[in-house]
C-alpha positions as CSV (number, residue, x, y, z in Angstrom):
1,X,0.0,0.0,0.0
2,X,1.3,3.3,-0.9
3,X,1.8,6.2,1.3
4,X,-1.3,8.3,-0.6
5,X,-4.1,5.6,-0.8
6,X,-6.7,5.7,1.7
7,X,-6.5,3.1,4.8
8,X,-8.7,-0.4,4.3
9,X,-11.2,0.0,6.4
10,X,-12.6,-3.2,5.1
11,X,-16.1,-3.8,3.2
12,X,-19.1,-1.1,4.1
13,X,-21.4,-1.3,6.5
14,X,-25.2,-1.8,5.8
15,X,-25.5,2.4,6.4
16,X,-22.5,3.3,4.3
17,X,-24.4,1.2,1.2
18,X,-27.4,3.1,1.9
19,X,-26.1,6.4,2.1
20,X,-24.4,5.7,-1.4
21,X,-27.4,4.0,-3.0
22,X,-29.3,7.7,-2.4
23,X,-26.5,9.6,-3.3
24,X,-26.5,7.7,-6.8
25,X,-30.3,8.3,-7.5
26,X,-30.4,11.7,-6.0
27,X,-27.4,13.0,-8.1
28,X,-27.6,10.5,-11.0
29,X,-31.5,10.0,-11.7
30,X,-31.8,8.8,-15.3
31,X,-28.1,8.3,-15.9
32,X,-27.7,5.9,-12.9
33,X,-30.7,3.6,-14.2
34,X,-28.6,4.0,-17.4
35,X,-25.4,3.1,-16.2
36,X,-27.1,-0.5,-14.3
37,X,-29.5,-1.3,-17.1
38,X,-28.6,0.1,-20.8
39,X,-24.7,-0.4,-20.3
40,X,-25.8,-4.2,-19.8
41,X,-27.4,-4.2,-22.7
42,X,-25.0,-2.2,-24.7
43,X,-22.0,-4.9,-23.8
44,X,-24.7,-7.9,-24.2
45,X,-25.2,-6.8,-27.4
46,X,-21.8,-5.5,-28.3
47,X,-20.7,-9.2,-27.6
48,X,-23.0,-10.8,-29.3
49,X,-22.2,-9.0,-32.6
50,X,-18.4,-10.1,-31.7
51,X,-19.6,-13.7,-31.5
52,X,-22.0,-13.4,-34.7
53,X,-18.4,-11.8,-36.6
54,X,-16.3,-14.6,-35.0
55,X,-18.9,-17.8,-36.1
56,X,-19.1,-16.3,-39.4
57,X,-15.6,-16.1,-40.0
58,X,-15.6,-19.6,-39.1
59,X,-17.6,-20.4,-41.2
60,X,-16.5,-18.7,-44.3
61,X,-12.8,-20.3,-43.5
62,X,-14.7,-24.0,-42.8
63,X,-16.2,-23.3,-46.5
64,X,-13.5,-22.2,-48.2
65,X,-11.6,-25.6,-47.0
66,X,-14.5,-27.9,-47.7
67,X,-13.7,-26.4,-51.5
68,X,-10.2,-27.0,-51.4
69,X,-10.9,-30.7,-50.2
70,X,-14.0,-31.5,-52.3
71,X,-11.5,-32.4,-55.4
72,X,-9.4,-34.5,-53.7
73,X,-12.6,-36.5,-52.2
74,X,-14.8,-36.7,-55.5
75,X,-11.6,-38.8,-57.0
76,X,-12.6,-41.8,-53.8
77,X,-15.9,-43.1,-55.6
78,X,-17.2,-45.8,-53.0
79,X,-18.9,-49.3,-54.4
80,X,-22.5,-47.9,-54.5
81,X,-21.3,-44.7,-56.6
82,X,-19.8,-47.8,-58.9
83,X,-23.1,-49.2,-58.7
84,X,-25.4,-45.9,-59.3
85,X,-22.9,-45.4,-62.5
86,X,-24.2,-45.9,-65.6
87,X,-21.3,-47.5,-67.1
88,X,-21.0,-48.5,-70.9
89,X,-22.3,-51.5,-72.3
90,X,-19.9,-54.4,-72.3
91,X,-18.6,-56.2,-75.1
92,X,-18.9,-59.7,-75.2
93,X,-16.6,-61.8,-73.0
94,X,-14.6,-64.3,-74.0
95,X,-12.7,-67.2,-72.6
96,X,-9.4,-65.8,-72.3
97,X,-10.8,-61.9,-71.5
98,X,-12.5,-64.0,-68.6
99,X,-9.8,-66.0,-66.8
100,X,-7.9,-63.0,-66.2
101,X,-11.0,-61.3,-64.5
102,X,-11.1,-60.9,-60.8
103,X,-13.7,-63.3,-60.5
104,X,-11.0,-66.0,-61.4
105,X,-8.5,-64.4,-58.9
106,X,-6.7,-67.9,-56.9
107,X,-9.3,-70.6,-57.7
108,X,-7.5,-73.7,-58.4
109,X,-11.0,-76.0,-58.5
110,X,-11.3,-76.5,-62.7
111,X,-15.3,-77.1,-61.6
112,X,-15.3,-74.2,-59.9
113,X,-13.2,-72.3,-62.9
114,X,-15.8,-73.9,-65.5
115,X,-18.9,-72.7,-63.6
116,X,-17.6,-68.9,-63.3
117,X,-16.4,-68.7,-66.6
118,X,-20.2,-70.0,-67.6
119,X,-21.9,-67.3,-65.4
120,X,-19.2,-64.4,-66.4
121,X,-20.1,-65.7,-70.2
122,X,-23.3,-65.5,-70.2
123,X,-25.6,-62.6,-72.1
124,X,-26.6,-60.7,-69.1
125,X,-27.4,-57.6,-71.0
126,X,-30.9,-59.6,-72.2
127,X,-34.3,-58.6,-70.6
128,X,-37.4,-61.0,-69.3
129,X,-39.3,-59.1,-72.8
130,X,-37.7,-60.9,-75.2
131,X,-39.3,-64.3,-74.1
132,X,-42.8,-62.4,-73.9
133,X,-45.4,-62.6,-76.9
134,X,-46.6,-58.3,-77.7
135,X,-50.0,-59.4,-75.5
136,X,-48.3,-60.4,-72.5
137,X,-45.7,-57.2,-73.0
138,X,-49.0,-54.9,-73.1
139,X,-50.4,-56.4,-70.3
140,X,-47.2,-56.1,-67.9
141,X,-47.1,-52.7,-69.3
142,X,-50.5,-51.7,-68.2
143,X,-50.5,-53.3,-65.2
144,X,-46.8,-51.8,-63.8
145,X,-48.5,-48.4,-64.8
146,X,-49.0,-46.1,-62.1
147,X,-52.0,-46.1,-60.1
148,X,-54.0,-43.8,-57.4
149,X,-54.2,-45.5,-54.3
150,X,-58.2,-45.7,-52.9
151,X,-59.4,-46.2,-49.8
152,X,-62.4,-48.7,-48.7
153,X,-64.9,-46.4,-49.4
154,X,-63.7,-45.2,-52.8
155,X,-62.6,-48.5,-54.8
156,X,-64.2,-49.3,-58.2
157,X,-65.2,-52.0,-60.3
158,X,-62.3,-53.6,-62.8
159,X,-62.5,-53.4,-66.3
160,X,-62.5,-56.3,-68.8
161,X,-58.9,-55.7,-69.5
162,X,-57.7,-55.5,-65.8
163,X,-59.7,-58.6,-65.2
164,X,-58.1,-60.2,-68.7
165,X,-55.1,-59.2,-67.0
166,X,-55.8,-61.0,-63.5
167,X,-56.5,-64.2,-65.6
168,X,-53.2,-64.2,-67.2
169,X,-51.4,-63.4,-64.1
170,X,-53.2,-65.6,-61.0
171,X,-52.6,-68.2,-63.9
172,X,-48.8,-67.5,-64.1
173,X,-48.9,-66.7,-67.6
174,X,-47.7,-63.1,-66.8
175,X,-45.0,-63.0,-64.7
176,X,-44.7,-59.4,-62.4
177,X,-42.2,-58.7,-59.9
178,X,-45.7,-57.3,-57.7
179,X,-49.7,-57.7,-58.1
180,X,-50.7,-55.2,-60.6
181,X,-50.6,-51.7,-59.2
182,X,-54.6,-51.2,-60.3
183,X,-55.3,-53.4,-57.7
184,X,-54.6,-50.5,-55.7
185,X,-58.2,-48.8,-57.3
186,X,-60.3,-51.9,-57.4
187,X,-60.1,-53.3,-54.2
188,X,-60.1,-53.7,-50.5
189,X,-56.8,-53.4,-48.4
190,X,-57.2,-56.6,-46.6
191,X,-57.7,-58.2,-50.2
192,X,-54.7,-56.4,-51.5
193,X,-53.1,-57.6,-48.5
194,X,-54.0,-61.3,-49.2
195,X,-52.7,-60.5,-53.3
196,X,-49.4,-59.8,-51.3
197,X,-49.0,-63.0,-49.5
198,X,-50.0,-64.7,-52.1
199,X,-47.4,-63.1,-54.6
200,X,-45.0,-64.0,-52.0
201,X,-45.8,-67.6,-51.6
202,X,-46.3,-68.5,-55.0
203,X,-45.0,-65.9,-57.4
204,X,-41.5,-65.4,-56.0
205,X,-39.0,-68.1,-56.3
206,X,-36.2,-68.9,-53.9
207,X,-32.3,-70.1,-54.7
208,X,-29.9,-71.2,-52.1
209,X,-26.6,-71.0,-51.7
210,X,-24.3,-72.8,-49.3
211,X,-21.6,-70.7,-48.0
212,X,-18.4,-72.1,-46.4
213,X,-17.4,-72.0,-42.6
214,X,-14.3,-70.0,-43.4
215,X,-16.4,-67.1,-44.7
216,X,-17.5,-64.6,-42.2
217,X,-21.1,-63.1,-42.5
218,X,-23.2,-61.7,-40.0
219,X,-26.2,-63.5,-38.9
220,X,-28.1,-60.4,-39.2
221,X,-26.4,-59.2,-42.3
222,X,-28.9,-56.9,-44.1
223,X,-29.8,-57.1,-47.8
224,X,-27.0,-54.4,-49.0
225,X,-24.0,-55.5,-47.3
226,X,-24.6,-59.1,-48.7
227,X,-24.6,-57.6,-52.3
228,X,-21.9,-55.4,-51.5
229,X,-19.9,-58.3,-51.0
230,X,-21.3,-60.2,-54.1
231,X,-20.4,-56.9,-56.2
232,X,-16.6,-56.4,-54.9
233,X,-16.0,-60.0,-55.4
234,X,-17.4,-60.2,-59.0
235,X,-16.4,-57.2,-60.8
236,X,-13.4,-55.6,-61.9
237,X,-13.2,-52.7,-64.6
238,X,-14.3,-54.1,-66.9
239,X,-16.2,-57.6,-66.3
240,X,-19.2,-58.7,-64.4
241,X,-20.6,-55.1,-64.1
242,X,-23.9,-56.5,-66.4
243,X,-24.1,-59.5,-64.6
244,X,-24.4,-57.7,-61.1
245,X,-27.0,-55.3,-62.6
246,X,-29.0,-57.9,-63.9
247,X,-28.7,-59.7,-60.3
248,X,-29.5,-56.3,-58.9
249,X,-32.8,-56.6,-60.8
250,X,-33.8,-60.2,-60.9
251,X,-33.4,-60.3,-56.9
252,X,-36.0,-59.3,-54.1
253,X,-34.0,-59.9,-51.5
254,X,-30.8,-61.5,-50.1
255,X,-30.9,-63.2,-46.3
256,X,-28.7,-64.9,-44.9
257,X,-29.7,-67.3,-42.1
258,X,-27.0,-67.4,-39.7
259,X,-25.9,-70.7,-40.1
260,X,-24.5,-71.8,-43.7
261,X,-27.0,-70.6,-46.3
262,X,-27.3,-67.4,-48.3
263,X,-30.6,-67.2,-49.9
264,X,-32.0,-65.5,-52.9
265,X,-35.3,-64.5,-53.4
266,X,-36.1,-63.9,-57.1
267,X,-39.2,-61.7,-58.8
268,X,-40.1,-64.3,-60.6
269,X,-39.8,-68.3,-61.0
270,X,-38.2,-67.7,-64.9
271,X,-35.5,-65.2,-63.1
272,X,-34.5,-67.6,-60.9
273,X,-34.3,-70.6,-63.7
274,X,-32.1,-67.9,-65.3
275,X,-29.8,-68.3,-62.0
276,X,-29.9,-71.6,-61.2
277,X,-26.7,-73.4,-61.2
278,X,-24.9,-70.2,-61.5
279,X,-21.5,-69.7,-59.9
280,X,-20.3,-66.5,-58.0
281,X,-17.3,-65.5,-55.7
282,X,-18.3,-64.5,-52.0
283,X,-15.6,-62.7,-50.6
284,X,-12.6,-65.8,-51.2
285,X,-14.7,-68.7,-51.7
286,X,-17.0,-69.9,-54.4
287,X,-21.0,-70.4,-54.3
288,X,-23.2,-71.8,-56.4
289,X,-27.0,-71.1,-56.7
290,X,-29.5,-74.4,-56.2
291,X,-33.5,-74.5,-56.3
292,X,-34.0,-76.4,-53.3
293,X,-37.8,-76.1,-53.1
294,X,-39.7,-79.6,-52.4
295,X,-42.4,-79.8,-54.7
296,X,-45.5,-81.8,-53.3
297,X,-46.1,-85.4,-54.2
């Protein structure tokens, strides 16, 4: 303590705050209640502009390096950007273009070689039409077309075609990879529920595959990561890209049971005739695609 500052006398008593409390609103009236309540408000508000200049400086600098690294991560593609890509349509492939395919990568087994090569051979590129007479193409055309979905009250009576159309496909003349979306207009949910089952039990066919106990798969693997695997194991640059798109569209829906069996569940029963036998890779080892369904005796 210097020699000039006044002695500490220690905080003020209860009348000294009083005394100065009066002082303030007798000399200071307006100004004091300035000075307690507007000068908050003034440095409140003075900081948050400082805060409001600071985040968006931030945020300019957080954008302008978000630009600088956008070209280095649009060159890292992952598989389903390979997948979305439309990429051009593949030449025929032969024997020799094939064995030096991934697909082909360390399998010693010449069964197993003989089977791949037949699956990577094969014409994927052809569609479920060309098989179809021009009626049964207008019918799966008109009844894949978009319809309005009604409720109970609102539903209406089928036309001769729709019910031409019913005929052909309850009969399995006209295969669909659903019921016919008018079915939507003309009846009940609980019967458009029952269409559903019944699509499922009859229309769809299922494959099985067997996998082998030194491949790991979850038991709860869900439908993309098991074709995630099928597509990094069967494709290179320039092979099996078709074939996977055509498995892409031919398959419902890929399970795996937790125990030793992959199964595929196919639109339709000709898509999965188109599969049966069929070889593919699975991470390091080889499956092959059986219809194991028990027909009644």
């Amino acid at each position: 303590m210097s020699g000039h500052d006044p002695p500490d006398t220690g905080p003020p008593s209860d009348g000294e705050q009083t005394a100065n409390t009066r002082e303030l609103r007798a000399g200071g009236g307006e100004a004091g209640e300035r000075t307690i309540g507007q000068e908050v408000a003034e440095t409140t508000g003075r900081r948050n502009v400082t805060d409001e200049m600071e985040c968006t400086s931030d945020a300019v600098a957080s954008t302008g390096n978000a630009r600088e690294e956008s070209p280095g991560s649009a060159n890292l593609p992952t598989w389903r950007d390979k997948l979305k890509a439309q990429a051009p349509k593949e030449e025929v492939v032969t024997e020799e273009h094939a064995k030096g395919s991934r697909m082909l990568e360390g399998i010693w087994n010449p069964v197993h070689v003989k089977m791949l090569l037949n699956t990577l051979m094969t014409n994927w590129e052809e569609t479920p039409d060309v098989h179809m007479n021009p009626d049964h193409i207008a019918m799966r055309k008109e009844a894949l077309a978009p319809a309005n979905a009604s409720c109970d009250e609102s539903i209406r009576s089928g036309t001769a075609r729709e019910n031409e159309i019913m005929k052909a496909y309850m009969a399995g003349d006209l295969e669909l990879p659903h019921p016919p979306n008018f079915l939507k207009e003309v009846m009940i949910s609980a019967h458009r529920a029952l269409m559903e089952d019944m699509h499922e039990e009859y229309m769809n066919s299922t494959l099985t595959a067997v996998v082998p106990a030194t491949v790991r798969v979850g038991a709860n693997a869900p439908h993309a990561d098991l074709y995630k695997e099928l597509f990094v194991a069967n494709t290179d640059k320039s092979t099996g890209h078709s074939m996977m798109r055509a498995l892409q569209r031919d398959v419902k829906r890929l399970s795996f049971d937790g125990g030793h069996t992959l199964l595929f569940v196919f639109y339709s029963k000709s898509a999965a005739a188109r599969w049966n036998q069929k070889a593919l890779r699975y991470q390091n080892a080889v499956i092959v695609l059986h219809n194991t369904h028990r027909r009644p005796e």
